[in-house]
N, C-alpha and C positions, 0 to 999 in steps of 0.2 A: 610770525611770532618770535620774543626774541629767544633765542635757544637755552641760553645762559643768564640767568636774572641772580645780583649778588646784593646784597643790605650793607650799605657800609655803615659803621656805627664807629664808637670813641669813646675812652675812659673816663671822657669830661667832654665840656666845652670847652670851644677853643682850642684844641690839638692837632686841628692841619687836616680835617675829616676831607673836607671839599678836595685841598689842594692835592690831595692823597689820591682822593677820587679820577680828578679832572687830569694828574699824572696819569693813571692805571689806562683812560680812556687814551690817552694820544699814543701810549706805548701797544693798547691795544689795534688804534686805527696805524699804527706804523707798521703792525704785521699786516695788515690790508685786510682786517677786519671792519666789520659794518658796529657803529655804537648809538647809541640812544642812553639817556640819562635822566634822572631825576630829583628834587627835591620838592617835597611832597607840602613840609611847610616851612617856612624861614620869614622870622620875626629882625626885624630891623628894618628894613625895607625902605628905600629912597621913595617920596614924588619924582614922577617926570611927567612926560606928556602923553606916554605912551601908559601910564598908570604907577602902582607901587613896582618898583624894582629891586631885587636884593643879587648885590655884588658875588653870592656865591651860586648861586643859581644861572647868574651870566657867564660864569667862569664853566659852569658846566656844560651850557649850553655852548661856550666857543668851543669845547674840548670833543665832542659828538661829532660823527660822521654825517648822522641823517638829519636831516632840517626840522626841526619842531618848532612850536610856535611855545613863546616863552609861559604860558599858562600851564601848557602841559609839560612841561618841566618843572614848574612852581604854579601849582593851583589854588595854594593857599597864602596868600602874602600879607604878610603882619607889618604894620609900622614901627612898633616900641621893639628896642633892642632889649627883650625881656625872655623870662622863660616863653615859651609860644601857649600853654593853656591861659597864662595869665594877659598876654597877648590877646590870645582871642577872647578870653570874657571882656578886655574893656574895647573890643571892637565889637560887641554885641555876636558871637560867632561863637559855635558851638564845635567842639571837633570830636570827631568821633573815630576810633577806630576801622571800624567798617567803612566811614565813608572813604578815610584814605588806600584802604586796602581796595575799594574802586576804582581809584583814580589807578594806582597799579595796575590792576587786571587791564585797564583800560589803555595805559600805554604799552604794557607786555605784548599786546594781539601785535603791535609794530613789529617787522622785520627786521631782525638788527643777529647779530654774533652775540652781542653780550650788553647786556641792561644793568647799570647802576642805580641803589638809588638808595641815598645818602639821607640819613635820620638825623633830628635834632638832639645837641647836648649828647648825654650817655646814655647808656643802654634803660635805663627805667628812670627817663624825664618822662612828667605827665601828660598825659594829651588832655584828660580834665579828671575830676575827682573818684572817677575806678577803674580810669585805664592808663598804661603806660605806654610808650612807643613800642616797646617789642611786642604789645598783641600782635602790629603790623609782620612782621616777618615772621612771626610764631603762626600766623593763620597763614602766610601765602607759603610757608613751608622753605624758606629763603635761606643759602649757605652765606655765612656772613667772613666781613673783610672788618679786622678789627686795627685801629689807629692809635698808635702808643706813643706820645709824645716824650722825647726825652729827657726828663727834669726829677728831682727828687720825688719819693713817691710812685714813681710811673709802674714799679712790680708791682706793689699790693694792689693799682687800681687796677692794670691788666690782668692778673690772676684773678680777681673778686670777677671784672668783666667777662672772659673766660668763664670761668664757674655759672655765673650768669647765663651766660649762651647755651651753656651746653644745659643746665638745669630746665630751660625751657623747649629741649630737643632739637636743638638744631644743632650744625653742621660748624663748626670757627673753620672754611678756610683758606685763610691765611692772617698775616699781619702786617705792619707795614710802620716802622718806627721813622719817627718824624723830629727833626729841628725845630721847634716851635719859634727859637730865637738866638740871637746870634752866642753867645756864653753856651761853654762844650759842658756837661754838667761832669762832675768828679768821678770817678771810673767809672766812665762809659760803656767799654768796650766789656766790663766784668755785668755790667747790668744786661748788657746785646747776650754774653755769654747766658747768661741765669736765663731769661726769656727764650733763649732759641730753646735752650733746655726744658724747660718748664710750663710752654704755653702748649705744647702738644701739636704744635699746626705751623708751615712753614711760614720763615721771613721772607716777603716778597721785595724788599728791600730797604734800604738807608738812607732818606730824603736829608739831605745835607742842608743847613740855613745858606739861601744865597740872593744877598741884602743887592747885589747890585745887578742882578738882574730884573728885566721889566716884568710887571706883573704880570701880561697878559703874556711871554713868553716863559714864565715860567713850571706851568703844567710841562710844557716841550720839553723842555730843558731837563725836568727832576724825572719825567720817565726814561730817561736812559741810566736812571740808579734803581729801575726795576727789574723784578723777573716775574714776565705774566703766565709763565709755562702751566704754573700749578691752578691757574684760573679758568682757560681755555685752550683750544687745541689747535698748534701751529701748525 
């Protein structure tokens, strides 16, 4: 069973959740730790031959120690680059909270050091009309790893997300600020300031934008701008 199971979530879409992720995992398997991962549903999704494929779900999967087979890393695969409950109503699919907090319990029993497993959008995108993603980690009882992109904005949405997390009794921790895109936004470093200050849970590090490196080496690369100390135990 994996010892350590953490929820990664984000202040929005689009904030580097994955890439965040799929860093924490290779920093983790560098200490010679065992990883396993997940993305429960992801909406965009390529054809291929081998079925619907989503690029961030594969990035997780290269990033993992133990071999999974890509369903159980992504059980849910949506085609439309859409919110995922509107996704699944025009894929005739229902989603439900419960069912995804099975698919969880169900990769957890795995042996691994430490299990991620990476939610869609923000903390309260909907799964369908009376649930939101954080039932998921609110029922399986999960400390979360929150993703803060660096751009205008980014305090109010992390404090509100914060306040969020904790309002539904869990655990923030840590956090992990992100370069979303090449442009340094205007005091940066006073924003890093306010946030270390004010988010109550450690920075686990400063994912730098770095346009020239390869995609699929870049999880490798961005974990050595982390610190997994406060995650698990070296």
């Amino acid at each position: 069973m994996a010892k350590k199971t953490y929820f990664v979530t984000g202040t929005d879409t689009g904030v580097g959740k994955t890439i965040a992720a799929a860093a924490i995992l290779e920093a983790v398997k560098a200490a010679g730790k065992r990883t396993i991962a997940m993305k429960p549903i992801a909406s965009g999704c390529d054809q291929t031959d081998q079925g619907l494929r989503n690029e961030d779900a594969l990035m997780l999967q290269a990033a993992i120690t133990e071999e999974l087979a890509y369903d159980s890393i992504n059980p849910i695969a949506l085609e439309p680059a859409i919110a995922p409950h509107v996704a699944a109503q025009q894929a005739g699919k229902n989603i439900t909270a419960q069912r995804l907090i099975g698919f969880c319990r169900g990769l957890q029993i795995r042996p691994a050091d430490l299990m991620l497993i990476e939610g869609a959008g923000g903390w309260r995108v909907p799964l369908n009309d009376r649930e939101t993603y954080s039932a998921v980690p609110r029922e399986l009882g999960l400390d979360v790893i929150l993703v803060v992109p660096l751009k205008l904005g980014c305090i109010n949405h992390a404090m509100l997300t914060a306040e969020a997390i904790r309002a539904d009794g869990l655990f923030l921790a840590g956090w992990v600020a992100n370069h979303p895109e090449a442009e340094v936004m205007n005091c940066e470093q006073e924003t890093l300031n306010y946030l270390s200050t004010h988010l109550g849970a450690p920075c686990l590090g400063v994912l730098p934008w770095m346009e020239s490196t390869q995609i699929a080496r870049l999880p490798e690369v961005l974990a050595g701008f982390l610190n997994i100390k406060p995650l698990i135990e070296i």
